[in-house]
N, C-alpha and C positions, 0 to 999 in steps of 0.2 A: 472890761474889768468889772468883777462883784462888786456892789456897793461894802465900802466897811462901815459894820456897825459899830456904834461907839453907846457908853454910858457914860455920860460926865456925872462927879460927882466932886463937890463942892459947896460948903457950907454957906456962901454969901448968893441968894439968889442971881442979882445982879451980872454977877461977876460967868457964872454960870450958863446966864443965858447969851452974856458976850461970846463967850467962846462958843456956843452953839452956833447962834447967830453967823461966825467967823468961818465954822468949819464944813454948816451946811452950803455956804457960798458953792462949795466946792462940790460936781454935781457927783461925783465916786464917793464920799462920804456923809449918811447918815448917824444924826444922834438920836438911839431908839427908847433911851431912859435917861431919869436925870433920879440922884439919890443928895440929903442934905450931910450923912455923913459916913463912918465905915460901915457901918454894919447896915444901914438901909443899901448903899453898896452893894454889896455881898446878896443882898437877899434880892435887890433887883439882875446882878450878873443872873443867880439859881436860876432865876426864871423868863430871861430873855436872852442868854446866852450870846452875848454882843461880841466881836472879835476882840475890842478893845475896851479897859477899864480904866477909863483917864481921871486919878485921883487923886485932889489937896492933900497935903502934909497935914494940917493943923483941921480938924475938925472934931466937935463932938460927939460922945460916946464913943467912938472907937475911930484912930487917924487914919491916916491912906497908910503906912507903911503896916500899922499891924493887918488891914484889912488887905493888902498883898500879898502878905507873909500867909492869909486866910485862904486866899482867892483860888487855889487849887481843887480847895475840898466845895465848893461850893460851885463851880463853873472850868474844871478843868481845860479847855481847849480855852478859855478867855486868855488875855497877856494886859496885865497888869504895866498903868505908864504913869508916871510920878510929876506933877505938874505944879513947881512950887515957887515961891518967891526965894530962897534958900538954896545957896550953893556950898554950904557948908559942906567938907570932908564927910562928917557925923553921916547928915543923911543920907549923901551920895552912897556912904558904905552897906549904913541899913537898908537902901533902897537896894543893891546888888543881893544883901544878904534875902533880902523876902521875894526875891525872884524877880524883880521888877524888870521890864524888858524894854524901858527907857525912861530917862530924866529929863524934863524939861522943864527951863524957867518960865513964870507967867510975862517975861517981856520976849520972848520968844515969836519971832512974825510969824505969820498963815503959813509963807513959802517954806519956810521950816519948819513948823510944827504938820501939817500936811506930807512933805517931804519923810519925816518923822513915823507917823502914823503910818505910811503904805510902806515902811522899811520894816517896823514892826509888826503889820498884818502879815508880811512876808517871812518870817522868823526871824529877822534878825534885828539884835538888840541896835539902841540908838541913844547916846548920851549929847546934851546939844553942847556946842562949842566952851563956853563956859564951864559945864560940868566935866567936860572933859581935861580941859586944862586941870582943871581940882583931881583929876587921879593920874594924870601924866606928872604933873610937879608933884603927887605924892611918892610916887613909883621912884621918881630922881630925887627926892631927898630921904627915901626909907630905906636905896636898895645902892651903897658902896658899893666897887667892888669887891667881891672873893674870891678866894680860887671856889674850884667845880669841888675838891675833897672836902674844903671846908663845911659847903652846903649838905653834902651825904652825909657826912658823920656829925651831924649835929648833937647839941648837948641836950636832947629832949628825947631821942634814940625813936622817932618817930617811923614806923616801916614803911616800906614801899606805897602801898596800898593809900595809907593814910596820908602821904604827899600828895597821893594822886586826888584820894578824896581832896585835901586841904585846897587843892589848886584847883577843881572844879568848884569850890567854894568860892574861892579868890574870884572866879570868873564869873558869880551871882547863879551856877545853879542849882537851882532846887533838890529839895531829896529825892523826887520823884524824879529828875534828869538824871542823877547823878546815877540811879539804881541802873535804870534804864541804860545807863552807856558802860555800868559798871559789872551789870550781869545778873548783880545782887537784890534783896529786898529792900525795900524802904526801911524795916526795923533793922536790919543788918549797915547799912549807911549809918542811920542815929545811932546805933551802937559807937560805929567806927568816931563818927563827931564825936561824941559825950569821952570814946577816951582820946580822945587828939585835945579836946579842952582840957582832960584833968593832966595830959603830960604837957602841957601849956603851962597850967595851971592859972587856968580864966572861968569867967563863969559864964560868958554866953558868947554869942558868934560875930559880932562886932568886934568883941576883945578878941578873939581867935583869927581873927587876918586882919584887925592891926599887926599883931604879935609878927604873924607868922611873915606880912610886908616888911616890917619895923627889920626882922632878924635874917629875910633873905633866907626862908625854912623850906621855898620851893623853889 
């Protein structure tokens, strides 16, 4: 198997070099950069182009979730993974919203955060036990039942297209995925977003699938 590269990045050096320390143990994964917060991030993926961007919540000048929400235009083939002490709803949903392609807490063991990492290098997203609970009991307290008419004819008269958009949202992908599975362009998506928010009637994409979980709109 290829070695996976990783960039950690993390404002607390300490903290930084544990998890280094942790995940070089493992002789399939190298850490090829280390940045102190988003935007050195970002400027370290441009130019090492690592499989993976394992990025704190909470750091200076620019956090992990906006610099995920970044990480396409700067390192396109990278995948963005969110490695927080927080298992809040909030950033489980921002973290889906900026593409991220898994959540992990920092008390998270090797066996699973490694487990993690080569499930991610392999495309597929990974949210670890804890986060996952936080959107399975959000799913069962947001989503009563309905009948199937009720959900088509909704009170927001949202078209086809735009459930489809909304629900590859719901599922964390990007507009550059979404285009790509949709046929369309990138501007032709953020079109579709921008009026799915205003017949919402929200102002950013957080509020647009709470909304859309909350009302069961897909």
């Amino acid at each position: 198997m290829n070695k996976i590269n990783i960039v950690l990045a993390d404002d607390h050096v300490l903290v930084r070099k544990g998890i280094k320390a942790m995940l070089e143990s493992d002789t399939d994964i190298e850490v090829i950069g280390e940045a102190n917060n988003g935007a050195e991030a970002l400027e370290t993926a441009r130019k090492l182009h690592p499989d993976i961007l394992v990025l704190d919540i909470r750091m200076p000048e620019m956090n992990g979730l906006e610099a995920a929400a970044q990480l396409f235009n700067y390192a396109p083939e990278t995948k963005a993974v969110i490695l927080s002490m927080h298992d809040s709803e909030e950033y489980v949903l921002q973290a889906l919203d900026a593409g991220a392609y898994g959540y992990l807490l920092k008390d998270t063991d090797k066996t699973e955060f490694v487990k993690a990492l080569r499930q991610v290098y392999n495309g597929t997203k990974y949210f670890s036990g804890a986060v996952s609970n936080v959107l399975a009991n959000r799913l069962l307290d947001a989503k009563p039942y309905t009948s199937k008419s009720s959900v088509e004819e909704d009170e927001y008269h949202l078209t086809k297209r735009e459930k489809e958009i909304l629900r590859m949202v719901i599922d964390g992908k990007h507009n550059k995925e979404i285009a790509d599975a949709s046929g369309k362009s990138v501007r032709t998506i953020e079109t579709h977003r921008f009026n799915i928010m205003k017949k919402l009637g929200v102002n950013n994409a957080v509020d647009m699938v709470n909304k859309a979980v909350k009302e069961n709109l897909v």
